[in-house]
C-alpha positions in Angstrom: 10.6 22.6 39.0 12.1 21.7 35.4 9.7 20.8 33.3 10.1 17.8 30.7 9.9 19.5 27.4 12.8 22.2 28.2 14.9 18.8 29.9 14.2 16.3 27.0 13.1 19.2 24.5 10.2 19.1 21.6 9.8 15.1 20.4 7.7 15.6 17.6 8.4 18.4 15.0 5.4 21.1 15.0 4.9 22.3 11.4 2.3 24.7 10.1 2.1 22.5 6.8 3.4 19.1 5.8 6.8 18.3 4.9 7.0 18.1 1.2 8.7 14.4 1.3 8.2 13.0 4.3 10.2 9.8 5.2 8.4 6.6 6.5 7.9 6.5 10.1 8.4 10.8 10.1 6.2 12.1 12.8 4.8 15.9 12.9 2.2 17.6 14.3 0.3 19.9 11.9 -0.4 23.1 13.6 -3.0 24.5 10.5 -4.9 21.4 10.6 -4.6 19.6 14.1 -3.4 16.5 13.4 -0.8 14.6 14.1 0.6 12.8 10.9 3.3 10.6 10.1 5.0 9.5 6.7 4.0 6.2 5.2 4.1 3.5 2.5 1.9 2.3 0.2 3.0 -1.4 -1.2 1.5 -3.1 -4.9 0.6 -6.5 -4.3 0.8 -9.2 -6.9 -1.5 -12.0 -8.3 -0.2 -15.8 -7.7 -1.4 -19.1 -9.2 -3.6 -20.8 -7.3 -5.0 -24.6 -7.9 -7.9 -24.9 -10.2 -11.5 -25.4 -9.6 -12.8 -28.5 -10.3 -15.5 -27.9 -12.7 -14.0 -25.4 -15.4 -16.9 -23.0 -16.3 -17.2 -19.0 -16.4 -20.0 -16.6 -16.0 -20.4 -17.8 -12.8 -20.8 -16.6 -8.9 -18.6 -16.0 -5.8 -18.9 -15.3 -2.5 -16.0 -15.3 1.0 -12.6 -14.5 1.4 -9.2 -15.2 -0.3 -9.0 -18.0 2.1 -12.3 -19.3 2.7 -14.4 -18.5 -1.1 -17.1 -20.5 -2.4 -17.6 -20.7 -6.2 -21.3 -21.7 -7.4 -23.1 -22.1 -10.3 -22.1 -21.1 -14.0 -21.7 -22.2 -17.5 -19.4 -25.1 -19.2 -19.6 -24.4 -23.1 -22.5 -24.4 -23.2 -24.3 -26.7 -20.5 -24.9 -24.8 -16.9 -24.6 -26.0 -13.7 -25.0 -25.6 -10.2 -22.0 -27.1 -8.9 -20.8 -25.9 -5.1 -17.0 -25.4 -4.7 -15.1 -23.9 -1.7 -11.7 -22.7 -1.0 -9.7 -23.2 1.7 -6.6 -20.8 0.6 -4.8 -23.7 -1.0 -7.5 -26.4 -3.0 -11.0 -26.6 -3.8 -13.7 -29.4 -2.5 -17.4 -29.8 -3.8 -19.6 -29.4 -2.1 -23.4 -29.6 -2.5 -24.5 -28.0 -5.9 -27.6 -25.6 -6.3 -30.9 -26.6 -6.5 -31.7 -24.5 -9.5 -28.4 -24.6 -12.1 -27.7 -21.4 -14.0 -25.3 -18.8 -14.7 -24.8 -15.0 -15.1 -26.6 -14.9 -11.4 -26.2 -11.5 -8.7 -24.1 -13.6 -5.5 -22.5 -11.9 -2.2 -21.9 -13.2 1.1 -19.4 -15.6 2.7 -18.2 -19.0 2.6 -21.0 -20.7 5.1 -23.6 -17.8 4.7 -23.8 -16.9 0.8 -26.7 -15.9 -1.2 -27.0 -16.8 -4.8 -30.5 -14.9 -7.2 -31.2 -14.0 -10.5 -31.4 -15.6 -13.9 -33.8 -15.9 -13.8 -35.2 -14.5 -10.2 -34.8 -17.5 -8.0 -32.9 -16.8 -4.8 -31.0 -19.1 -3.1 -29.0 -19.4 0.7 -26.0 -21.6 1.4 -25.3 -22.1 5.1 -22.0 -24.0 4.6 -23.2 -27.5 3.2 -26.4 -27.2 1.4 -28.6 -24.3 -0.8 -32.4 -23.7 0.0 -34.4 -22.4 -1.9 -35.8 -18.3 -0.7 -38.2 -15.6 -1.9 -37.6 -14.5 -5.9 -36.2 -11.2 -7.2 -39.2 -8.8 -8.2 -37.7 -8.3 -11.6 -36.6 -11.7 -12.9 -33.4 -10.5 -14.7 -29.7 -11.9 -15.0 -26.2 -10.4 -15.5 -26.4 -8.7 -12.4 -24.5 -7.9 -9.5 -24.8 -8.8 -6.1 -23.4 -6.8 -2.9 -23.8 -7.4 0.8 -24.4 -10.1 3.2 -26.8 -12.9 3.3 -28.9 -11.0 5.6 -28.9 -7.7 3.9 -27.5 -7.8 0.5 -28.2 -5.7 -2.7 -28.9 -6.6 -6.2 -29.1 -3.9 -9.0 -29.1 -3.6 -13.3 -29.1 -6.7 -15.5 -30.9 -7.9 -18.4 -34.6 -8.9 -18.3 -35.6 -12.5 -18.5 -39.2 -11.8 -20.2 -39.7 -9.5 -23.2 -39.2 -6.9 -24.1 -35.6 -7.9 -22.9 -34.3 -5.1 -21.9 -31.4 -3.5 -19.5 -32.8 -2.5 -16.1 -31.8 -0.5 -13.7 -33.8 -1.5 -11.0 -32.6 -2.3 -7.3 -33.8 -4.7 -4.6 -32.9 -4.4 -0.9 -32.9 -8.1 0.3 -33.2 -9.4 4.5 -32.6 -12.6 4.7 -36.1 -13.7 3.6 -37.6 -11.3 0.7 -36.3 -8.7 -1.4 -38.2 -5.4 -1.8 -37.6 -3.1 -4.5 -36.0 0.2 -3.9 -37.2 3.8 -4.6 -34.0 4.1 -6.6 -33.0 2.5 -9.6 -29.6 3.1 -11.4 -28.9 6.4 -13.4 -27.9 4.4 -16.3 -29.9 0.6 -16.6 -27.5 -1.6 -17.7 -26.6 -5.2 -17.5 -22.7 -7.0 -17.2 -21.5 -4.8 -14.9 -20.0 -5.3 -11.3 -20.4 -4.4 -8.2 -18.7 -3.9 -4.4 -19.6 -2.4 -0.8 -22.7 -3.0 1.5 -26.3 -2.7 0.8 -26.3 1.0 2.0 -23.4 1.3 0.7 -23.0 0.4 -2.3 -21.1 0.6 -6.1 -21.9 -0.1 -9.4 -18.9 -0.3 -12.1 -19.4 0.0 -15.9 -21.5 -2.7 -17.6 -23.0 -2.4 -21.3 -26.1 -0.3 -21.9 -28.1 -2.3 -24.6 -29.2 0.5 -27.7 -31.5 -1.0 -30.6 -29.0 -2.3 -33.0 -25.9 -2.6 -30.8 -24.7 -2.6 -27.5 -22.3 0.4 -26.1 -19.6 -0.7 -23.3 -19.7 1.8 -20.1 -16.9 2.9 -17.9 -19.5 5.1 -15.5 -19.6 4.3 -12.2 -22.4 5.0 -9.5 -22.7 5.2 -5.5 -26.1 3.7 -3.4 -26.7 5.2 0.1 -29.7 2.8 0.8 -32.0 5.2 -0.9 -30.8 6.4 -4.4 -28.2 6.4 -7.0 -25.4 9.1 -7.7 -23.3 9.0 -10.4 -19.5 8.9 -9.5 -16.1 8.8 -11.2 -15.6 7.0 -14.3 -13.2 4.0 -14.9 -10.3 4.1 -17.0 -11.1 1.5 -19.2 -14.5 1.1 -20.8 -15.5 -2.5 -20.4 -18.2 -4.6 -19.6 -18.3 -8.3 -17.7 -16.1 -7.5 -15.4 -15.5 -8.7 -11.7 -15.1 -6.2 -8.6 -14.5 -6.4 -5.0 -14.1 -4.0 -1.8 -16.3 -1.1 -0.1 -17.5 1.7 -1.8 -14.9 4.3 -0.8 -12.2 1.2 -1.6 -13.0 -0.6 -4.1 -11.1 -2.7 -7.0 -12.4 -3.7 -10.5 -10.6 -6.3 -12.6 -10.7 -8.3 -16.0 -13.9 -8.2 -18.7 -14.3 -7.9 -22.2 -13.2 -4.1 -24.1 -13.2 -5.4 -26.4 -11.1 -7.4 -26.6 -10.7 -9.5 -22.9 -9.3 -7.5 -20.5 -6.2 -7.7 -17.8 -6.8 -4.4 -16.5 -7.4 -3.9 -12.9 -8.1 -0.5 -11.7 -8.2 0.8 -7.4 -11.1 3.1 -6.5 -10.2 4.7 -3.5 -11.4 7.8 -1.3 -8.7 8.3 0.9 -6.2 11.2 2.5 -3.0 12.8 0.9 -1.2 9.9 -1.0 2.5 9.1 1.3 0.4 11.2 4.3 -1.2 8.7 7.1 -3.2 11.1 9.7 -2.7 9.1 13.0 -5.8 10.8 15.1 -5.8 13.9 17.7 -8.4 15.3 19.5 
């Protein structure tokens, strides 16, 4: 009996190493390594203009999804606030503002389960209409970052609160009711930086490290595995209060003072061969 392959032949090209420029939607098998790969595309995106908040303010936090985000807290040159905004993808509503106003607080979480602590240590949940009030940060501090869920969300660096103020590098594991304090602080305390990825899995992205006499802008970046802190690649760009978003092995940091202010957005990614996709074979 004929079989198939010497009928139809071979389908997909057996190689013993990639093809130097593959073509998108090129399929091979890679004999060395034993995987079956294909040629892809990476696209750029591109920012668009959305409508405004309605309470201008900066120095604030954020928690959700392009198309379901929730704005909170903040500061209006100079008075803070607490005000509660979310975003349905097109427009902004109020919503019920915090119970404790402030700004340059650690947030993460979604649009009806966020989590809002810090500045000083007060710690605060939003279910989708209204904040209540939670369990304090052990180290009452602001300008930090916040990563996570509601449930199980990290906060790490900042400045503290009570003298001697000082950058910290200290990290708190939170579960939805208290926050514990971590065996690991940050390699480098520092304050105004940002942060992105899970609370076992998490990223902290440049920030200013406060020396007597001066501050020094940071572009060092470091990786949490729910124990300790490693120090990682560096940014581009030093720069402090900046915003970030993603996972820890794709991550993207944006905007913040050099200085001067800052457009630059930079990709952190941990990924295969650039224009290579490996599909899976086992």
């Amino acid at each position: 009996m004929a079989e198939y392959i010497n009928i139809r032949g071979q389908s997909i090209e057996v190689v013993a190493s990639d093809p130097a420029n593959p073509t998108v939607g090129q399929i091979w098998y890679n004999s060395t390594s034993n995987t079956l790969k294909g040629g892809g595309v990476t696209t750029a995106g591109a920012w668009a203009t959305g409508n405004n908040l309605n309470t201008a303010r900066l120095i604030l936090g954020g928690a959700g999804t392009q198309t379901a985000a929730l704005a909170f807290g903040g500061a209006i040159n100079p008075p803070i606030t607490g005000a509660t905004e979310e975003y349905d993808g097109t427009s902004w509503v109020n919503s019920n503002p915090m119970n404790t106003a402030r700004a340059e607080i650690g947030s993460c979480g979604t649009q009806t389960a966020a989590l809002g602590f810090g500045s000083p240590s007060a710690t605060e949940e939003y279910d989708g209409n209204s904040w209540t009030n939670s369990n304090p940060l052990n180290t009452a501090r602001q300008q930090l970052p916040g990563v996570g869920t509601q449930t199980a969300a990290l906060g790490f660096g900042g400045y503290t609160t009570s003298p001697p103020n000082v950058d910290t590098g200290a990290t708190e594991e939170y579960d939805g009711n208290s926050w514990a304090t971590s065996p690991g602080s940050l390699n480098t305390a520092r304050s105004n930086l940002t942060g992105a990825g899970t609370q076992t899995a998490g990223l902290a992205i440049a920030g200013v490290d406060n020396f007597p006499g001066g501050t020094t802008n940071l572009n060092a970046s470091e990786e949490y595995d729910g124990t300790s802190w490693t120090s990682g690649n560096s940014l581009n760009t030093i720069r402090r209060a900046l915003a970030g978003a993603g996972i820890q092995t794709a991550a993207l940091a944006f905007g913040g003072n050099v200085p001067p202010v800052s457009a630059a957005t930079e990709e952190f990614t941990i990924t295969g061969t650039a224009g290579i996709k490996t599909i899976t074979v086992s």
